[in-house]
LOVEX-568636 format. One record per residue: x, y, z of N, C-alpha, C, O in turn. Coordinates in Angstrom, 3 decimals, padded with zeros to 6 digits. Each point is the difference from the previous one (the first is absolute). Example, Ala and Ser with C-alpha at 12.3 -4.5 7.8 and 13.67 -1.06 7.14 Angstrom:
REC       nX       nY       nZ      caX      caY      caZ       cX       cY       cZ       oX       oY       oZ
REC  013.190 -005.690  007.800 -000.890  001.190  000.000  000.900  001.200  000.000  001.036 -000.019  000.665
REC -001.386  001.069 -001.385  000.820  001.190  000.060 -000.770  001.090  000.730  000.509  001.108  000.169
# end
This chain:
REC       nX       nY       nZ      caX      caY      caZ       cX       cY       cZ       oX       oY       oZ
REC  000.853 -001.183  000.000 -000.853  001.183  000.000  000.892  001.236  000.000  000.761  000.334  000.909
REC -000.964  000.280 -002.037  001.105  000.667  000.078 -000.560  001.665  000.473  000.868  000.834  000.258
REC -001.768 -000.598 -000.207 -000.613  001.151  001.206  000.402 -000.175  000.824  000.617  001.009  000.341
REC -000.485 -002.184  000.742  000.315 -000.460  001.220  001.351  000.156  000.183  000.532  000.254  001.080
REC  000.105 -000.427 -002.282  001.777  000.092  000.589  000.340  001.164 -000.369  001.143  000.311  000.336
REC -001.947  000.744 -001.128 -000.094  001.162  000.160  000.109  000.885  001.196  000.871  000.810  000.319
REC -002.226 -001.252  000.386 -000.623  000.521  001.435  001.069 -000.561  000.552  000.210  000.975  000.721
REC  000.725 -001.770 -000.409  000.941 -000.883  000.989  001.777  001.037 -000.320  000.945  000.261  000.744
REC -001.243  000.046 -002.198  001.319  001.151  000.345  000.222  001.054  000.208  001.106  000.491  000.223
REC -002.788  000.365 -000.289 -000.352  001.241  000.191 -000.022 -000.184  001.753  000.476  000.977  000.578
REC -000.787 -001.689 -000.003 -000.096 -000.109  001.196  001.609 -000.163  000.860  000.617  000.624  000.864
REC -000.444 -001.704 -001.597  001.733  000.040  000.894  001.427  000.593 -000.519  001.143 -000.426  000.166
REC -001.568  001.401 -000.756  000.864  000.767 -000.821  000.714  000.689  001.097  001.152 -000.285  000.326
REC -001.821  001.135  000.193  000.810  001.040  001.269 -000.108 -000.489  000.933 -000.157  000.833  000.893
REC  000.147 -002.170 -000.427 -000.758 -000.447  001.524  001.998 -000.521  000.586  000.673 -000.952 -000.392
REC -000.419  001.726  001.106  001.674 -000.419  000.253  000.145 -000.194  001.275  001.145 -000.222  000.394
REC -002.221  000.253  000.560 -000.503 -001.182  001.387 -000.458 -001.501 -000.067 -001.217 -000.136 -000.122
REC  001.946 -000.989  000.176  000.325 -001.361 -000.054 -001.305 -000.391  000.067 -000.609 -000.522 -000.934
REC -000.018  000.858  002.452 -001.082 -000.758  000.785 -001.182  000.798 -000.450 -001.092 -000.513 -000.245
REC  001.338  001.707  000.154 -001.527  000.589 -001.060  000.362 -000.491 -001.465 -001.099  000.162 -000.531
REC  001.823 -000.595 -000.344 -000.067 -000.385 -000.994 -000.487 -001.676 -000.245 -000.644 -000.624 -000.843
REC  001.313  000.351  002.019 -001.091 -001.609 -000.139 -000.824  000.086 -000.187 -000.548 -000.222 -001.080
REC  000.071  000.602  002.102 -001.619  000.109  000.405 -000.956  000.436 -001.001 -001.079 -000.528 -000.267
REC  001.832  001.993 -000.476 -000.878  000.076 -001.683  000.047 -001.161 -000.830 -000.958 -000.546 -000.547
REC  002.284  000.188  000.500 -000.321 -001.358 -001.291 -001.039 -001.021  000.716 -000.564 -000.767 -000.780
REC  000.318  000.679  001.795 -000.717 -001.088  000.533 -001.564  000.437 -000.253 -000.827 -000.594 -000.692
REC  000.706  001.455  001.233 -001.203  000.887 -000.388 -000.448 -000.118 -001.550 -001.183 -000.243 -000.241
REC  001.903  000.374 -000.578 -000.495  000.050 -001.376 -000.093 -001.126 -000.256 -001.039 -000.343 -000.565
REC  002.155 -000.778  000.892 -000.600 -001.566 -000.357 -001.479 -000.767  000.413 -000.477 -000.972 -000.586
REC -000.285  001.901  002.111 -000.590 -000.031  000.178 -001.262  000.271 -000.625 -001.053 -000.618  000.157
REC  001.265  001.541 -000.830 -001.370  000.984 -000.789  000.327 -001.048 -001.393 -001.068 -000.066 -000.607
REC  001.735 -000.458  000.149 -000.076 -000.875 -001.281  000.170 -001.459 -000.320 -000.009 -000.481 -001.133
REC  000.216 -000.370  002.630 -000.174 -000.771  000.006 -001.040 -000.784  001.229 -000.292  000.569  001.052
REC -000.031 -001.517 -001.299 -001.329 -000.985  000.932  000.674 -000.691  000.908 -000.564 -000.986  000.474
REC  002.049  001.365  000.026  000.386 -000.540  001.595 -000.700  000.400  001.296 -000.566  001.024  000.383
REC  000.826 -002.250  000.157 -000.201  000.295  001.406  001.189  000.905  001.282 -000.172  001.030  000.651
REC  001.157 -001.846 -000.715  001.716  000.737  000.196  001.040 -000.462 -000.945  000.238 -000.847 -000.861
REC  000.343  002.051  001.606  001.267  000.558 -001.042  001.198  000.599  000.718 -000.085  001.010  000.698
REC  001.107 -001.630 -000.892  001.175  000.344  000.460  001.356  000.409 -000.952  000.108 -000.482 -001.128
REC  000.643  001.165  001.534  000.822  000.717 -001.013  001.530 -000.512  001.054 -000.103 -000.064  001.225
REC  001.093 -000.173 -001.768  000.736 -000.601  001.337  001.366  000.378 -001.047 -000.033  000.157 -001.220
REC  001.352 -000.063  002.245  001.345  000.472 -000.955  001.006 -000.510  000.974 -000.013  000.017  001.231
REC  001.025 -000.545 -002.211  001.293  000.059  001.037  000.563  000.494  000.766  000.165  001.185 -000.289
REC  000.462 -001.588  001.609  000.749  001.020  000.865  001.697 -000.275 -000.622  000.752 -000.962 -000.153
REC -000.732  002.205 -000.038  001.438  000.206 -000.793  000.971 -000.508  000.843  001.051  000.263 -000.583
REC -000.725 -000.966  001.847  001.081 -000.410  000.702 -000.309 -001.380  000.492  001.076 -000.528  000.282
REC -001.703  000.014 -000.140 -001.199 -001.200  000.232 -000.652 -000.833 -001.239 -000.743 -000.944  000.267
REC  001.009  001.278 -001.579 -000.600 -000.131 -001.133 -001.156 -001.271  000.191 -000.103 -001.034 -000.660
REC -000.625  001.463  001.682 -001.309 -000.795  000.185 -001.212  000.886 -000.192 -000.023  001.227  000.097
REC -000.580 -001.716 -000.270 -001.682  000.888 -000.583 -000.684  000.405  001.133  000.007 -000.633  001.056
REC -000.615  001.704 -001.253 -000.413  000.645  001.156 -001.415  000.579  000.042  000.137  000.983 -000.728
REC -001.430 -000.984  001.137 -000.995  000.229 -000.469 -000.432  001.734  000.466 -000.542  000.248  001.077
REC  000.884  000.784 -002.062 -000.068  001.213 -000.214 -001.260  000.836  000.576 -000.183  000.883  000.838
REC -000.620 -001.678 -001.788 -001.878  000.195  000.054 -000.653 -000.364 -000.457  000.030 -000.125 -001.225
REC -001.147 -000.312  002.095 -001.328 -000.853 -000.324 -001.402  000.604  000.155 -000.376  000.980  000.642
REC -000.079 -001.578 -001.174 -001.737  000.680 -000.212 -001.321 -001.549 -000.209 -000.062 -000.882 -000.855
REC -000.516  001.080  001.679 -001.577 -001.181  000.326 -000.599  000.481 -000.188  000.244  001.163  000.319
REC -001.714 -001.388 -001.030 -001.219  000.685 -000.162 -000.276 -000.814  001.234 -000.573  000.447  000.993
REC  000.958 -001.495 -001.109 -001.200 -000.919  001.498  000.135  000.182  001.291 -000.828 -000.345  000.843
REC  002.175  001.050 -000.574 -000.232  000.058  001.523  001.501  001.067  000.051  000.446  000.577 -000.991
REC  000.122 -000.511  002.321  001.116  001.013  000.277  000.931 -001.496  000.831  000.954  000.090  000.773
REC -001.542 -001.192 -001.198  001.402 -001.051  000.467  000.963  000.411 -000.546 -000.118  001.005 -000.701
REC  001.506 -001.707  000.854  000.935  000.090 -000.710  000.336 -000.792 -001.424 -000.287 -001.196 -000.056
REC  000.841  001.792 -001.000  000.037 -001.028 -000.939  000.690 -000.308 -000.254  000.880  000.805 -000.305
REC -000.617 -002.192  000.190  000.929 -001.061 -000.309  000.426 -000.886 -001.596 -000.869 -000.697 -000.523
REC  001.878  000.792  000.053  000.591 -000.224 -001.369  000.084 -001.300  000.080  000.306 -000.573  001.046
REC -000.575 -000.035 -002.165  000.303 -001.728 -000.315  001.033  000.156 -000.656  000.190  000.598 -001.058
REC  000.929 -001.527  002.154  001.534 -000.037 -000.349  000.096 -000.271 -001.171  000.568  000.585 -000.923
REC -001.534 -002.126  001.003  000.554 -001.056 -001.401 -000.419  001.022 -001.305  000.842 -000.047 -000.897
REC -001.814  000.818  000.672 -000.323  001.134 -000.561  001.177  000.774 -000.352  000.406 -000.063 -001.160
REC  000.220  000.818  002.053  000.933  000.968 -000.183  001.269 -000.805 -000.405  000.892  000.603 -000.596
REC -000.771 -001.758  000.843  001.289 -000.781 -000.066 -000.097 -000.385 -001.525  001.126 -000.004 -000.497
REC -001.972 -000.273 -000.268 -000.141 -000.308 -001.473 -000.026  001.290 -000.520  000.906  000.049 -000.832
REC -001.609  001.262  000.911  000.678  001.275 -000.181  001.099 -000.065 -000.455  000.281  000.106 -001.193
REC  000.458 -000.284  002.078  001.516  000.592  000.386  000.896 -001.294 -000.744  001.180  000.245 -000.254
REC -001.542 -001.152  000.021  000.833 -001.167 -000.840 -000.550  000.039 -001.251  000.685 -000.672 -000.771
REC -001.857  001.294  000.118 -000.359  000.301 -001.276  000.672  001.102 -000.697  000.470  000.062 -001.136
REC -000.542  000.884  002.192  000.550  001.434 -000.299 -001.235  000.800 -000.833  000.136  001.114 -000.507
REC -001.365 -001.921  000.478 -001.257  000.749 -000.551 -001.576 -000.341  000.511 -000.538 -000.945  000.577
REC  000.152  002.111 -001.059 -001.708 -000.032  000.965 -000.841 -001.618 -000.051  000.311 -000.638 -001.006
REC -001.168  000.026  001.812 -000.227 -001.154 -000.084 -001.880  000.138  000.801 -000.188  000.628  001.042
REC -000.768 -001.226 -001.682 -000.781  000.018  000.004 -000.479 -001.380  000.505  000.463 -001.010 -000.530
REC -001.504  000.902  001.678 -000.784 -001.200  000.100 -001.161 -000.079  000.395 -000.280  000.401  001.129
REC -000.746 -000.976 -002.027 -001.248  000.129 -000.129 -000.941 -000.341  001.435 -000.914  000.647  000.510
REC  001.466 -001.764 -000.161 -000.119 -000.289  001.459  000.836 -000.586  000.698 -000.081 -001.221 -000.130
REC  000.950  001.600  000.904  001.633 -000.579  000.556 -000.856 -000.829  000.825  000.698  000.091  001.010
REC -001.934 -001.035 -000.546 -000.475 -000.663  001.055  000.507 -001.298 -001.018  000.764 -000.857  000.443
REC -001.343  000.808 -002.033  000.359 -000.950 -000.690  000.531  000.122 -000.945 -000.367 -000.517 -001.055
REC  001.552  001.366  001.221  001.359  000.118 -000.835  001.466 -000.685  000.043  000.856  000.448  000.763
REC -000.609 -001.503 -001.575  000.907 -001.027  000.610  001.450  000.699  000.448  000.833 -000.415  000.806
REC -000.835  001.224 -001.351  000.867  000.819  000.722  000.181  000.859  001.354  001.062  000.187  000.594
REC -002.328  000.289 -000.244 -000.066 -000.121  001.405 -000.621 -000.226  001.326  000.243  000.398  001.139
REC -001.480 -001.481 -001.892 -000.770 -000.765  000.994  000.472 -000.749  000.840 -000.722 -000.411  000.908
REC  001.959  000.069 -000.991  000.773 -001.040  001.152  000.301  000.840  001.355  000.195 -000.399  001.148
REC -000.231  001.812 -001.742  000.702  001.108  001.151 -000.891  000.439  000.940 -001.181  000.270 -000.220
REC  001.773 -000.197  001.311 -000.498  000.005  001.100 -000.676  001.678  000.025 -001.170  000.287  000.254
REC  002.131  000.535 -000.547 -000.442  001.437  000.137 -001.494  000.744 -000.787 -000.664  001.024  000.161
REC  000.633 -002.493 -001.271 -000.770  000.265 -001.070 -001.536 -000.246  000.662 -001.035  000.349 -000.566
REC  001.101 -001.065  001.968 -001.170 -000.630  000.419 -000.348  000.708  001.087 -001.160  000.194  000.362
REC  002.470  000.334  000.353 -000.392  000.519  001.375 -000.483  001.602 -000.401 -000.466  000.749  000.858
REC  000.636 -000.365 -002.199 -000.468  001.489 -000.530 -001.029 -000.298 -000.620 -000.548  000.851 -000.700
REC  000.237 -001.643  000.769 -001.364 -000.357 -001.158 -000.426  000.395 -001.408 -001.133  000.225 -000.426
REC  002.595 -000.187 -000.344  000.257  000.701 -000.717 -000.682 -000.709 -002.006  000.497 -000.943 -000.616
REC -001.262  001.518  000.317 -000.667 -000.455 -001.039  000.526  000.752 -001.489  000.788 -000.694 -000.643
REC -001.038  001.631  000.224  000.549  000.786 -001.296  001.045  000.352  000.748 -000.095  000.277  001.196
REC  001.628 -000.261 -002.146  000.996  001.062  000.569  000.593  000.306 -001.468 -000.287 -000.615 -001.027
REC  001.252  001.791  001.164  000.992  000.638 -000.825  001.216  000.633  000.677 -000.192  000.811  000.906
REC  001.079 -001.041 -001.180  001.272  000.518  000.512  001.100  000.380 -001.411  000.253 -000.743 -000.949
REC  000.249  002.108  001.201  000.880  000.366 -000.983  000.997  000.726  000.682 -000.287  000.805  000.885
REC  001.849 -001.123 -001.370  000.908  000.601  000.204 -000.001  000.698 -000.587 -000.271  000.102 -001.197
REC  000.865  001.137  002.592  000.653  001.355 -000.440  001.455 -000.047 -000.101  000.942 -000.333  000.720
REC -001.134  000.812 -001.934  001.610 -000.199 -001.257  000.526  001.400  000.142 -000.849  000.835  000.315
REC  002.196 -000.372 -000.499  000.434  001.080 -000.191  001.635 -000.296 -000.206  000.803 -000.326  000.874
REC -000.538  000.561 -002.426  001.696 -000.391 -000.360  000.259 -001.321  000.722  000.913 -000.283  000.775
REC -002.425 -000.819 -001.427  000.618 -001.385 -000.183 -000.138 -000.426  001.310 -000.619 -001.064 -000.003
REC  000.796  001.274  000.666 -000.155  000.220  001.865 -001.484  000.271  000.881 -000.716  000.981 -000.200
REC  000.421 -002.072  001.215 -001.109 -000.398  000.049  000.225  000.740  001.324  000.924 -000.358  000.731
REC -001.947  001.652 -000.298 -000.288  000.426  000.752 -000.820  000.067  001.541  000.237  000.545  001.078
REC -001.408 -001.486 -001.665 -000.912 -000.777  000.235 -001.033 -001.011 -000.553  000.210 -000.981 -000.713
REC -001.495  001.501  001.264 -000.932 -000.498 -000.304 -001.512  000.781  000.118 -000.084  000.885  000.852
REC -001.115 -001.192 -001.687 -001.415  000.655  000.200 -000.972 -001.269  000.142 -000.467 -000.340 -001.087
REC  000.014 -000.519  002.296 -000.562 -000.871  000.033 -001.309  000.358  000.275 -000.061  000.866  000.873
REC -001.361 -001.348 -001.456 -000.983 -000.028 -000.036 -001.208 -000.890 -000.184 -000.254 -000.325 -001.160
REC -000.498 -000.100  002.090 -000.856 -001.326 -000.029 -001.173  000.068  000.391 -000.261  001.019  000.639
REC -000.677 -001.850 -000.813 -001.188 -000.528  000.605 -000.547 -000.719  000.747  000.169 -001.175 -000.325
REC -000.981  001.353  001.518 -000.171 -001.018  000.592 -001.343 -000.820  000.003  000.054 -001.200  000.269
REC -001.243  001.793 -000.553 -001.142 -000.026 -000.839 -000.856 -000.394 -001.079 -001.121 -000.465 -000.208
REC  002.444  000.972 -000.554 -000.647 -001.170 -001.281  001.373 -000.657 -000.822  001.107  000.375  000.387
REC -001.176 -001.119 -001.248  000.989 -000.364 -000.943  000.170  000.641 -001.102 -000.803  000.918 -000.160
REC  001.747 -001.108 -000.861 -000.604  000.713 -001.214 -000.296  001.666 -000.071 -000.573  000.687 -000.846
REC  000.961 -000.494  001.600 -000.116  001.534 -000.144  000.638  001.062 -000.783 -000.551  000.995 -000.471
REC  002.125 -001.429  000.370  000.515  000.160 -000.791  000.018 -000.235 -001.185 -000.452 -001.139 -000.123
REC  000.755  001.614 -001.008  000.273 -000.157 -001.491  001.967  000.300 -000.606  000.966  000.505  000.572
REC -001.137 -001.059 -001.803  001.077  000.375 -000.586  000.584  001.350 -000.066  001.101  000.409  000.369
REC -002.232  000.269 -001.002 -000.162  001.480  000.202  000.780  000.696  000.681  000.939  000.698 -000.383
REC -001.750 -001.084  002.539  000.076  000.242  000.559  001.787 -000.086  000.314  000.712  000.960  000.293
REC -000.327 -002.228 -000.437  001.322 -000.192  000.249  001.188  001.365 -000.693  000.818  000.757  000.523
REC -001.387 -001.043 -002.192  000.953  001.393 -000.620 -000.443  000.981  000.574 -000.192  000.165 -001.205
REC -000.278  000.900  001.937 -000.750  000.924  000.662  000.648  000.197  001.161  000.374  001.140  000.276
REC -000.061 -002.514  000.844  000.644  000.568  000.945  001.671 -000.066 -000.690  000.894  000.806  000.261
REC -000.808 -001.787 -001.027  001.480  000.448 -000.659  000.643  000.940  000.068  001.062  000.216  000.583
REC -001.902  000.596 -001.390  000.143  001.484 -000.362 -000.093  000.887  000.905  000.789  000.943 -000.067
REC -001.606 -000.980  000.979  000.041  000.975  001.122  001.574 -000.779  001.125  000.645  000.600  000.860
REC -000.500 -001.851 -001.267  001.537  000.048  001.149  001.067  000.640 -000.997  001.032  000.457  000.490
REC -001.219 -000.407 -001.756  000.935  000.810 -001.013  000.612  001.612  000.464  001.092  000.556 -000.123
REC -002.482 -000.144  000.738 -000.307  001.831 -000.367  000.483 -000.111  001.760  000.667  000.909  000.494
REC -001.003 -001.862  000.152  000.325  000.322  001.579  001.449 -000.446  000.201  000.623  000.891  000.577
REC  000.223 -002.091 -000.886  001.368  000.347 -000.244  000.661  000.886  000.145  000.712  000.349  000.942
REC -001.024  000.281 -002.370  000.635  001.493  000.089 -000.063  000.936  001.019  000.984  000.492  000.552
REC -002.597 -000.151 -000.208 -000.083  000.778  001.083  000.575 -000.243  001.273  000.577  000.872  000.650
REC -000.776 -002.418 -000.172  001.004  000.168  001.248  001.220  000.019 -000.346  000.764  000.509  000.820
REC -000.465 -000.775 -001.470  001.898 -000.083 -000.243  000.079  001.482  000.435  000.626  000.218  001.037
REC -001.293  001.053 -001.828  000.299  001.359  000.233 -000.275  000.378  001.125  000.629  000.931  000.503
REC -001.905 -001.734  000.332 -000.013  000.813  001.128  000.826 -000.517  000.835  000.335  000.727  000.934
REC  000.208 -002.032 -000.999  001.352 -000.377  000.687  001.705  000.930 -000.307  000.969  000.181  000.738
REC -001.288  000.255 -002.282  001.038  000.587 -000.055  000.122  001.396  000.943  001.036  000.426  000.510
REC -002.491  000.212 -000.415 -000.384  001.288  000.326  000.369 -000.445  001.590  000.967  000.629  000.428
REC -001.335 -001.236  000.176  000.353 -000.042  001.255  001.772 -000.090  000.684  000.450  000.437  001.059
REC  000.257 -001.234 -002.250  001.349  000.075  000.293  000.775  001.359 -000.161  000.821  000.489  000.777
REC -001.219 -000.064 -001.814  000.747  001.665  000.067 -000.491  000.420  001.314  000.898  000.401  000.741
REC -002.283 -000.382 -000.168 -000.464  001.165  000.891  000.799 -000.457  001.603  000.195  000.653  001.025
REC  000.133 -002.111 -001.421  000.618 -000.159  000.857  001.677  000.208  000.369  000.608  000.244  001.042
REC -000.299 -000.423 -002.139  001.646  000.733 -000.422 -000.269  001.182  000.089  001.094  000.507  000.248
REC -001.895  000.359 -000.288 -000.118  001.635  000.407 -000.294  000.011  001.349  000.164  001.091  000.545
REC -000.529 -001.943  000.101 -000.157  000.242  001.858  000.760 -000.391  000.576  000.347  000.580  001.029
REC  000.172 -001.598 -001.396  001.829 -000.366  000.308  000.920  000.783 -000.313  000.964 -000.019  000.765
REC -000.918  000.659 -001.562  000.823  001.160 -000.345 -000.029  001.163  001.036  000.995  000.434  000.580
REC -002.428  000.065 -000.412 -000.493  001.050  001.120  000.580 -000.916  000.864  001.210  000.193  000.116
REC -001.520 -000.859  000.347  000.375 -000.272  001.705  001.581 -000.249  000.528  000.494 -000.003  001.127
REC -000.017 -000.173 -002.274  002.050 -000.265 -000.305  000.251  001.215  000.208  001.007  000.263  000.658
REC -001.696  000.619 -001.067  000.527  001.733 -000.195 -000.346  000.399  001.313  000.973  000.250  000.712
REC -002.362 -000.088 -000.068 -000.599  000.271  001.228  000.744 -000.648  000.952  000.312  000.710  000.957
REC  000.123 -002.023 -000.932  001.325 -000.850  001.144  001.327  000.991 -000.360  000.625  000.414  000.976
REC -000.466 -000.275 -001.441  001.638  000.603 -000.261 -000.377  001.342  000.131  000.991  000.621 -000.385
REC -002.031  000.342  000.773 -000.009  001.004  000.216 -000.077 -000.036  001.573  000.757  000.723  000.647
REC -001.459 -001.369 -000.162 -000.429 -000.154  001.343  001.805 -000.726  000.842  000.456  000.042  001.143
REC -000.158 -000.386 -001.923  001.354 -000.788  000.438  000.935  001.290  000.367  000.551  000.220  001.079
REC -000.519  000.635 -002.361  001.603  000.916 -000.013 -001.035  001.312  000.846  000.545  001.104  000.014
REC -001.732 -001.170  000.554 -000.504  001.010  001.070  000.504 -000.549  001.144  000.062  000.862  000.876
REC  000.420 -002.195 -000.423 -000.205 -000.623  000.972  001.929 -000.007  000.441  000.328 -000.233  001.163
REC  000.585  000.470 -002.085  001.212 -000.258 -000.162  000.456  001.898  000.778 -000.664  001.036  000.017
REC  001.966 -001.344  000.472  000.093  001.199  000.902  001.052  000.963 -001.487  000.743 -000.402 -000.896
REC -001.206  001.689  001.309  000.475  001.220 -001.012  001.722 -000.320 -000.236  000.677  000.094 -001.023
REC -000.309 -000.499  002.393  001.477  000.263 -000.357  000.803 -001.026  000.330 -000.545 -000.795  000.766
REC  001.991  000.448 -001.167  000.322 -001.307  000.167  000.579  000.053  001.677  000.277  001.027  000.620
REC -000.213 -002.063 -000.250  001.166  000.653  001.525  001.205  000.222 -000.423  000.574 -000.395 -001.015
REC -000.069  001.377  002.282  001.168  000.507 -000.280  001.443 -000.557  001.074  000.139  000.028  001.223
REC  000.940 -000.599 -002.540  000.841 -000.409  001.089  001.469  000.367 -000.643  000.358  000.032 -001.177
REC  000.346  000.229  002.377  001.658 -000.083 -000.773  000.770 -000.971  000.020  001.172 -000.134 -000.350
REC -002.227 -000.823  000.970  001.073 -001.667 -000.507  000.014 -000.135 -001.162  000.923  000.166 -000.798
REC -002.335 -000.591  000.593 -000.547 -000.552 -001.655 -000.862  001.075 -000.558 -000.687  000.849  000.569
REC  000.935 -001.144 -002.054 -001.096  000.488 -000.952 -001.094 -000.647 -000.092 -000.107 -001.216 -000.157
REC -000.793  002.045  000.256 -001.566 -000.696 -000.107 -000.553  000.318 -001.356 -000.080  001.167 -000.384
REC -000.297 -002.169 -000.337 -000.405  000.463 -001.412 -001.848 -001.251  000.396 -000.141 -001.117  000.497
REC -000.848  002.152 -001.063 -001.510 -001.037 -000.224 -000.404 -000.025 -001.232  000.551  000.675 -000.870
REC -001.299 -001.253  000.702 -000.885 -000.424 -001.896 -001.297 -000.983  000.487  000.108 -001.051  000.633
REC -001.233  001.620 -001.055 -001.115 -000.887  000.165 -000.078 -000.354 -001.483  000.375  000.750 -000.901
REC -000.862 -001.877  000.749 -000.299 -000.444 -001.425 -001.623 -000.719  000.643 -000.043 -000.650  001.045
REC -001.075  000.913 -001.835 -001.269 -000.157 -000.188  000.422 -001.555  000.028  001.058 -000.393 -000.493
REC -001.945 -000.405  001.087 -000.548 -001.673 -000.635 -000.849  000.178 -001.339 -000.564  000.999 -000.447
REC  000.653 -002.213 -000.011 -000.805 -000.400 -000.933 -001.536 -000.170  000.709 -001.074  000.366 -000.479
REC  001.249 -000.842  001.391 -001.781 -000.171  000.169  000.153  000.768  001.577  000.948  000.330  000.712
REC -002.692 -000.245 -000.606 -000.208  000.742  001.321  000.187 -001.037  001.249 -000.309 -001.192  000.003
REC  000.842  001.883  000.964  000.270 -000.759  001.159  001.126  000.049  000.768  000.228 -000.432  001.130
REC  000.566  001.135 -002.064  001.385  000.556  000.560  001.182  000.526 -000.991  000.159 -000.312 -001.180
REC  000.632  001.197  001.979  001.441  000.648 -001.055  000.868 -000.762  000.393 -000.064 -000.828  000.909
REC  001.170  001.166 -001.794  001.662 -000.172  000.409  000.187  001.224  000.505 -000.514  001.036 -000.424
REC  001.324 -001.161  001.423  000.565  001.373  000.873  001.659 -001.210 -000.082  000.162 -001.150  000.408
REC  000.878  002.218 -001.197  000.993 -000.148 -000.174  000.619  001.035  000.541 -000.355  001.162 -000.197
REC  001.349 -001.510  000.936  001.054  001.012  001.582  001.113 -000.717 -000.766  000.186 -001.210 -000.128
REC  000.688  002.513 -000.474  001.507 -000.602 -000.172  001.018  000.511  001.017 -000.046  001.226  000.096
REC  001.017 -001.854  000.748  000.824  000.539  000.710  001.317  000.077 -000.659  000.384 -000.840 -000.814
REC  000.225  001.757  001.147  001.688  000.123 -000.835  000.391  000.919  000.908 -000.663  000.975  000.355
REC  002.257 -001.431  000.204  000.714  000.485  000.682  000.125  000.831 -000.164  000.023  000.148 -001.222
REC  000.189  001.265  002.016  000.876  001.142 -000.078  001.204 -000.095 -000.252  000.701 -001.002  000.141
REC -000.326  002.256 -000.609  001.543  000.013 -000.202  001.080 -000.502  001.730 -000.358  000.480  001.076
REC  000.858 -000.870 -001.109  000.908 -000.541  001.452 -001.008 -000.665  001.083  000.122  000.327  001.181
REC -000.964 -001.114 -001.513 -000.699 -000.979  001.029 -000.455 -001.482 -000.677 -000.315 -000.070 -001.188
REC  000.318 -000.702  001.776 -000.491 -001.212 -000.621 -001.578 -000.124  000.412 -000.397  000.441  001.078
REC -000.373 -001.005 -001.915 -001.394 -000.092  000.095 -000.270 -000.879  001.655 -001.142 -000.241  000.392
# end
């Protein structure tokens, strides 16, 4: 539907908040498709385990829960996967998660970005079977296409803003530091007193470097 992936880039075009940008793509999958829940879930970049972002139930405010064996054929296909009724789908009627969710129509599509699998947009039924279509499958495709992109940017958008507050607070520590350091060096006629603060790399502390060097006719 190509109105729909229209409306899906006019919408997450400027949206460069992570957790309000889920929540729109979820929202619009909502208004165009016949799920019950829907979860949008992404890697943790240090942990590279999947992590569930945000979810949405018409049926209740439980929590919602992803069918592994679901997401696990995802992620070993490397493409969107459709099942008419996963209760009697030989692929994942044996699974336990598939029974304890009561899970009847589903669709799941990876989010791709430079070949690289970001996540996932999982979506199912518990109600009826068959709910889904082919259609339906290219549809959420396309909307994990247009949302890709968008989080990638609002992930990118968040790392600068954060390299700009790390920056402020490196500058704000090293100002607060050389207020805190005394005006003048001490004074002695044994030794020469020479100081140098050098800033850290991260907040939490300086180098305070004290060089001593003998005076002329004394040993340190």
């Amino acid at each position: 539907d190509l109105t729909t992936l229209i409306k899906v880039a006019n919408t997450v075009a400027n949206a460069f908040d992570l957790q309000g940008l889920l929540k729109k793509i979820l929202d619009l999958i909502f208004e165009v498709l016949t799920c019950d829940r829907g979860s949008i879930l992404l890697f943790e970049k240090k942990k590279r385990r999947l992590k569930t972002m945000a979810s949405r139930s018409r049926l209740s405010d439980d929590k919602v829960l992803v069918s592994k064996s679901i997401a696990k054929e995802v992620l070993r296909k490397r493409e969107a996967i459709l099942s008419l009724d996963a209760m009697s789908d030989t692929r994942f009627s044996t699974h336990s998660s598939v029974h304890e969710q009561n899970i009847r129509s589903a669709m799941c599509a990876p989010l791709v970005r430079k070949d690289k699998i970001m996540g996932l947009i999982h979506v199912d039924t518990c109600t009826q079977p068959r709910a889904f279509s082919r259609s339906d499958l290219a549809l959420l495709t396309g909307i994990a296409q247009q949302a890709s992109i968008a989080i990638e940017n609002a992930r990118l958008y968040r790392e600068v803003g954060e390299r700009e507050r790390y920056k402020y607070e490196v500058s704000l520590a090293t100002t607060i530091q050389r207020e805190l350091l005394p005006r003048r060096l001490p004074q002695s006629k044994k030794i020469s007193v020479y100081g140098k603060m050098v800033p850290a790399k991260e907040v939490g502390g300086e180098s305070d470097e004290e060089q001593y060097a003998p005076a002329r006719g004394h040993d340190a």
